[in-house]
Backbone as a chain_set.jsonl record, in Angstrom:
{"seq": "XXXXXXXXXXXXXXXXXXXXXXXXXXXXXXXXXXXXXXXXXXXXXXXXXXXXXXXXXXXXX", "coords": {"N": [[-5.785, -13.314, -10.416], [-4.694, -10.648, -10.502], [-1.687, -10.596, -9.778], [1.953, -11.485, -9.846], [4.411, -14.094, -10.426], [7.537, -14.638, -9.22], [10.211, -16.581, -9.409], [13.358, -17.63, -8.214], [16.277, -18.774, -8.546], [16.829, -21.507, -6.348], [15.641, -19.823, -4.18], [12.587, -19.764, -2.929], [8.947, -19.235, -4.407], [7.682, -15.984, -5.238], [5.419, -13.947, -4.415], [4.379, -10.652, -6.211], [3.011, -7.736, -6.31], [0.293, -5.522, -8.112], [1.015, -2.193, -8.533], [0.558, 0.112, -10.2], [-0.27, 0.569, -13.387], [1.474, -2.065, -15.157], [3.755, -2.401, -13.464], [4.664, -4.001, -10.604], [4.865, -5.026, -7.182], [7.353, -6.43, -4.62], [8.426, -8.042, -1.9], [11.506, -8.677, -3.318], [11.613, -5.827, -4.885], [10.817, -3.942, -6.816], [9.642, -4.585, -10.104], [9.035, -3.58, -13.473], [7.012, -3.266, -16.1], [7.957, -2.757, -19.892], [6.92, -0.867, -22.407], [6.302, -1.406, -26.589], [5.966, 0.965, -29.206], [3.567, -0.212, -30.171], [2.129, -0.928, -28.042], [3.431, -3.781, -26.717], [4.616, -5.65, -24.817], [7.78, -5.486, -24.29], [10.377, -5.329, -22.602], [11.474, -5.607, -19.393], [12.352, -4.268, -16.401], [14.094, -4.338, -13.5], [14.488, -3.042, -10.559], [16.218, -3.745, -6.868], [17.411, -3.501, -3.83], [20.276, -2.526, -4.359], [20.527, -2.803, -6.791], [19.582, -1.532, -9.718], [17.208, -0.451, -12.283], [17.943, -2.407, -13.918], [17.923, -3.983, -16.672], [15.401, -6.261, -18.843], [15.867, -6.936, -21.833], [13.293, -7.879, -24.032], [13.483, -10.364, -26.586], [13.396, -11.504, -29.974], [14.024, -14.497, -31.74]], "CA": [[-5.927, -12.434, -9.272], [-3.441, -9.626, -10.818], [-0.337, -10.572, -9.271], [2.645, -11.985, -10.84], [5.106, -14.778, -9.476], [8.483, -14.806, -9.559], [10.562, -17.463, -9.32], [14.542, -17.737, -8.686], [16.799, -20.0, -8.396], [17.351, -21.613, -5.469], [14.491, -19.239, -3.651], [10.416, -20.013, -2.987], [8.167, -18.506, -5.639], [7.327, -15.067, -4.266], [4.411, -12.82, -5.558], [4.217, -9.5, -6.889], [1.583, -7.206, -5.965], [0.09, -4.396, -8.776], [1.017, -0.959, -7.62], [0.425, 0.738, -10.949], [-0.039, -0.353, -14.52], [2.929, -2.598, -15.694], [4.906, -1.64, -12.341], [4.546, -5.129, -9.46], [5.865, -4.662, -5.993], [7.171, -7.257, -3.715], [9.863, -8.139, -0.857], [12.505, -8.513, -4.126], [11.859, -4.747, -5.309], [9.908, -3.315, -8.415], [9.057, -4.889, -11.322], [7.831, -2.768, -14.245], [7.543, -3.613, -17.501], [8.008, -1.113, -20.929], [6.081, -1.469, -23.639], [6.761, -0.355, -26.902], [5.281, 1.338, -29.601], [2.509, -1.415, -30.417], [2.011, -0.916, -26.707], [3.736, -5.087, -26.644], [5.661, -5.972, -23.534], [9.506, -5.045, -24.478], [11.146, -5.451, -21.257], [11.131, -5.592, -17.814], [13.092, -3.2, -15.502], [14.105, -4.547, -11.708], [14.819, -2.099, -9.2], [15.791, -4.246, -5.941], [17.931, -3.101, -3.121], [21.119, -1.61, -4.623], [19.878, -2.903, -8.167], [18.769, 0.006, -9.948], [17.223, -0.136, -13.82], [18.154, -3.62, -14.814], [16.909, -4.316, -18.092], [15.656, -7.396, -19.09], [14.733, -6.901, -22.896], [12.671, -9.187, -24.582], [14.292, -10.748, -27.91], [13.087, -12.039, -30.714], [14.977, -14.33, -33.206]], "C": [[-5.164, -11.134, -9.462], [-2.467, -9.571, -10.647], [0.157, -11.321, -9.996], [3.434, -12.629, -9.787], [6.045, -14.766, -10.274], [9.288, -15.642, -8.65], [11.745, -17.527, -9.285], [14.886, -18.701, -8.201], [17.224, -20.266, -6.902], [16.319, -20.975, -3.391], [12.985, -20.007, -3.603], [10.245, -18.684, -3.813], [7.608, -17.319, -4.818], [6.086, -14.316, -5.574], [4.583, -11.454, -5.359], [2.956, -9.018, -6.773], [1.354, -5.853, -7.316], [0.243, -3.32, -8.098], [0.33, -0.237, -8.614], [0.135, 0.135, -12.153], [1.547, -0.749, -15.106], [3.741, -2.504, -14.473], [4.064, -2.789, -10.753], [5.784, -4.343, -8.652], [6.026, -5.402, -5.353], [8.077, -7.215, -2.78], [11.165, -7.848, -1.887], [12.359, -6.51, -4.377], [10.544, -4.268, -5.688], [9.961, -3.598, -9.682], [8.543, -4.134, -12.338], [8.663, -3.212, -15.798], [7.049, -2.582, -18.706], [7.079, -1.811, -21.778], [6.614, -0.448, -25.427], [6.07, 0.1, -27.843], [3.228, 1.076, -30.446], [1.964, -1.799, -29.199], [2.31, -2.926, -26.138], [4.56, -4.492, -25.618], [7.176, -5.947, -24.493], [10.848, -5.171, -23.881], [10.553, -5.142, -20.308], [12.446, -5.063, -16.947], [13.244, -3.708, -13.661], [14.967, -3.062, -11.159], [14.79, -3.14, -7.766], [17.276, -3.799, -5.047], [18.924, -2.102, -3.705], [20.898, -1.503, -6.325], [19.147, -1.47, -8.501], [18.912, -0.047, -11.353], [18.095, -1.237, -14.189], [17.503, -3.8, -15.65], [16.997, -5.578, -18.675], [14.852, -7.211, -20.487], [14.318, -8.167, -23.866], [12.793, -9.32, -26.382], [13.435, -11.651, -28.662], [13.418, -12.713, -32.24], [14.394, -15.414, -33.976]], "O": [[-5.002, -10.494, -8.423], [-1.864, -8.63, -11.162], [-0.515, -11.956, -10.809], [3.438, -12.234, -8.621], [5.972, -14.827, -11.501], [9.204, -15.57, -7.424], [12.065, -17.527, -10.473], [14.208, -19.486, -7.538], [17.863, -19.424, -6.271], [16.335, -21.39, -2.233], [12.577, -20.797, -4.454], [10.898, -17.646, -3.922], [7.074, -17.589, -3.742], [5.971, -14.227, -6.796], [4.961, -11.088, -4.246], [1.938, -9.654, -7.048], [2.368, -5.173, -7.472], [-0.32, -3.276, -7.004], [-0.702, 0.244, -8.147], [0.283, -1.085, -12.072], [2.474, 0.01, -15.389], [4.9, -2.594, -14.88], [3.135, -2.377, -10.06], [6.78, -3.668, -8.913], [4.925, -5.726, -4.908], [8.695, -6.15, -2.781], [11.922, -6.942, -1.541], [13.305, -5.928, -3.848], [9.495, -4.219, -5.045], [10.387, -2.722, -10.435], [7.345, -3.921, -12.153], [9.773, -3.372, -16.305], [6.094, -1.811, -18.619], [6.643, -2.962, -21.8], [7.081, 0.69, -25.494], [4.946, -0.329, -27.581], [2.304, 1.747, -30.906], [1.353, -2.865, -29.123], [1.537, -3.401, -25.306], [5.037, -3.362, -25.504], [7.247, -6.674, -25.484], [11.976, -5.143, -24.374], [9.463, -4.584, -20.183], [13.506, -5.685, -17.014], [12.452, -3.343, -12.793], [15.908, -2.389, -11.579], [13.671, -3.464, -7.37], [18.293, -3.788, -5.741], [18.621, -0.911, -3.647], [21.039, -0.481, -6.998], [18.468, -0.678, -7.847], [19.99, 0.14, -11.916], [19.085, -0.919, -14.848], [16.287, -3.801, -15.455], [18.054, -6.111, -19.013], [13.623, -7.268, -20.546], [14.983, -9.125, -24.261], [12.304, -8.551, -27.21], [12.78, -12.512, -28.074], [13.298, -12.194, -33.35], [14.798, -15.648, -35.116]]}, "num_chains": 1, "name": "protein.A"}
């Protein structure tokens, strides 16, 4: 359906609505995820109340 669920601890599973490409919006914040030159998912960026530009980058070992 395009939306994305996120899941924390302790919380109900909330969804994520598409605003833009890569960039979900829900009650938590803004979701957007980078990509990088292989246009691959790289990270994911929260923005949620005072949160601002958390980076969650995606590792590979």
């Amino acid at each position: 359906d395009g939306n994305l669920s996120l899941t924390r601890l302790k919380k109900k599973a909330e969804t994520l609505r598409p605003a833009v490409r890569d960039v979900f919006t829900g009650d938590i914040g803004t979701v957007r995820f980078t990509r990088d030159s292989r246009q691959r998912v790289s990270a994911l960026v929260l923005n949620a109340g005072r949160i601002r530009n958390f980076r969650f980058e995606k590792r590979v070992d």
